[in-house]
C-alpha positions as CSV (number, residue, x, y, z in Angstrom):
1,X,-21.6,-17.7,19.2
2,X,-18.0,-19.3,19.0
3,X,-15.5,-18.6,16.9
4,X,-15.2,-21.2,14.5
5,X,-12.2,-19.5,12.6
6,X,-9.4,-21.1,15.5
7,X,-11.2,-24.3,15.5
8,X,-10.1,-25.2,11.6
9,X,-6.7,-24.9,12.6
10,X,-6.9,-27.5,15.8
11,X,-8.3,-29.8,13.5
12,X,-5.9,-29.5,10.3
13,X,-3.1,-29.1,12.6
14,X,-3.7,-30.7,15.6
15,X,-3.1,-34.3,14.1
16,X,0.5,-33.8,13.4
17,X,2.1,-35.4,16.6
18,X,-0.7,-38.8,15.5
19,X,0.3,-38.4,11.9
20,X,4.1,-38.0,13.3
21,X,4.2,-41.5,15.2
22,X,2.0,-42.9,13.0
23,X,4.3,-42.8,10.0
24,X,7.3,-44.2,12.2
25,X,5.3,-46.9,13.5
26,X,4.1,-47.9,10.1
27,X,7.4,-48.0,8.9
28,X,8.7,-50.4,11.7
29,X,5.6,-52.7,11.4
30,X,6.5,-53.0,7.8
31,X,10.1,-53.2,8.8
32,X,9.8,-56.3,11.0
33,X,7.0,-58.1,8.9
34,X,10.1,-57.9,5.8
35,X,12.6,-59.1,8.4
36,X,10.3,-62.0,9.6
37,X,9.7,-63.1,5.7
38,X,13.6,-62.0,4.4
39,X,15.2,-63.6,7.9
40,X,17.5,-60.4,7.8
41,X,16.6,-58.9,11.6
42,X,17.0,-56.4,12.4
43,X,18.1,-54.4,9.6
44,X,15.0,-54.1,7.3
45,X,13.1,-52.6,10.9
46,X,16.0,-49.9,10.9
47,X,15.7,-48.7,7.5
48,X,11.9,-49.0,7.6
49,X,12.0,-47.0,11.0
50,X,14.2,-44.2,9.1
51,X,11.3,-44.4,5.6
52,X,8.9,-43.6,8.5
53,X,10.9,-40.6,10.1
54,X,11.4,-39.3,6.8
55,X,7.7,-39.5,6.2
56,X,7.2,-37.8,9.6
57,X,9.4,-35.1,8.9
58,X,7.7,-34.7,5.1
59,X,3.9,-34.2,7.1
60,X,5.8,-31.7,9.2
61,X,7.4,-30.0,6.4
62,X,3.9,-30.1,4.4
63,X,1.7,-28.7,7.6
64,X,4.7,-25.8,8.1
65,X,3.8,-24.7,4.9
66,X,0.6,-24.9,5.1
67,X,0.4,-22.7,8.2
68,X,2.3,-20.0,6.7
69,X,0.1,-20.0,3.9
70,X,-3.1,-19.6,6.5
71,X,-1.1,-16.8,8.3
72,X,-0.4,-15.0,5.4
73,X,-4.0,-14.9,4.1
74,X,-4.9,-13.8,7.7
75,X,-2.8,-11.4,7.9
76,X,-3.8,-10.2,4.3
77,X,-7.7,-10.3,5.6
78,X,-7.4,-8.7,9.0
79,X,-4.6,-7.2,9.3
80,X,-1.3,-7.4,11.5
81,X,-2.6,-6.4,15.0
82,X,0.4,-4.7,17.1
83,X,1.7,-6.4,20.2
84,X,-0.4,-6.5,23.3
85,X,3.2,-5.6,25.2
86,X,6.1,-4.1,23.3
87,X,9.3,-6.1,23.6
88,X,12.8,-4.6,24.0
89,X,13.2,-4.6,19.9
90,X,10.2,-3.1,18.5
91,X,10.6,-0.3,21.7
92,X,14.2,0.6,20.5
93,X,13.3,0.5,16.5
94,X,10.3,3.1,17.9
95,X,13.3,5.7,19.1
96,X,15.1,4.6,16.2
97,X,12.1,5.8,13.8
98,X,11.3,8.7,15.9
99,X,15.0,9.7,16.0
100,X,15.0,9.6,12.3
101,X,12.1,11.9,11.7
102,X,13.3,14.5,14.1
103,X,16.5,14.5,11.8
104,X,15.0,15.2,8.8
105,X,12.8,17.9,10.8
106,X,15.7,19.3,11.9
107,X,17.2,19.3,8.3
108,X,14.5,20.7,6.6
109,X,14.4,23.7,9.4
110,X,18.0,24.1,8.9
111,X,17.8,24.5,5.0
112,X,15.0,26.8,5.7
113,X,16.9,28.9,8.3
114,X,19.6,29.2,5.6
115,X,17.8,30.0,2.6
116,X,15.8,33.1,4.5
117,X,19.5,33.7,5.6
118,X,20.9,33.6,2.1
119,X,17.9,36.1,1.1
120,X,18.5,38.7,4.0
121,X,22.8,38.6,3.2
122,X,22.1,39.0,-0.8
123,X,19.6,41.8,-0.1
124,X,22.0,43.6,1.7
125,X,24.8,42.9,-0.6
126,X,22.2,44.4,-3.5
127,X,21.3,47.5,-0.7
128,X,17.7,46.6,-0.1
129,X,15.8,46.4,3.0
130,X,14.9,42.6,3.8
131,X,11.6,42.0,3.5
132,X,9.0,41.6,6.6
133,X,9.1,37.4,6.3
134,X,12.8,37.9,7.2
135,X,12.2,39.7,10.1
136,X,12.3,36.8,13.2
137,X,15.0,35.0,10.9
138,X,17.1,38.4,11.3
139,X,16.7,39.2,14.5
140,X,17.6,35.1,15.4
141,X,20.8,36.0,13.8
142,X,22.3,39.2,15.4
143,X,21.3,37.8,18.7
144,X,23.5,34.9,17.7
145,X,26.1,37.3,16.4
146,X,25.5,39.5,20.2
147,X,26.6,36.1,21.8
148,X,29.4,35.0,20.2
């Protein structure tokens, strides 16, 4: 069975070059038939011409939007599917993402490291033995203070 979803858009969208020449040749026909009856050639063609590219550009315009609209339902419906082949953008804002959660890993080990720190210096201050969850913590530390 075909899919009948991408043939809607050929239709509503392929006409636009048509509609495009269309509306300038329309607008030149009418152009010349005023210049014929009015005797002012070729001046009525030029600004009829320019009525027709404006007309052009407004079926442009009108079909842009209307695409956009489309997309975004589409993309609402199904989803935005990720590239078949990652450019040189998305592949560097990947690091850049990845870079940024090993940062605030790295953080939240750090404030961690230094709270169970914190602990182990204010139970000695206070005289009492650290507890058993400060043990690795510890020992990370006075091999630190053994290399420096």
């Amino acid at each position: 069975m075909r899919n009948t979803r991408n043939l809607k858009g050929i239709g509503q969208y392929g006409t636009i070059g048509i509609e495009m020449v269309l509306s300038m040749l329309l607008g030149l026909w009418v152009g010349t038939k005023l210049d014929d009856k009015l005797g002012t050639s070729p001046w009525m063609a030029v600004v009829w011409f320019f009525f027709g590219c404006a007309a052009a550009g407004r079926s442009v315009y009108r079909a842009w939007k209307s695409m956009q609209i489309d997309a975004k339902k589409e993309e609402e419906r199904e989803g935005n599917p990720a590239p078949a082949f990652p450019d040189d953008k998305e592949i560097a804002w990947r690091r850049a993402e990845e870079r940024k959660a090993r940062d605030i890993r790295d953080a939240e080990l750090e404030a961690k490291v230094s709270e169970l720190e914190n602990d182990v210096n204010g139970a000695k201050m206070a005289g009492e033995a650290p507890a058993a969850d400060d043990e690795p913590a510890a020992a990370a530390r006075d091999e630190e203070a053994e290399k420096r």
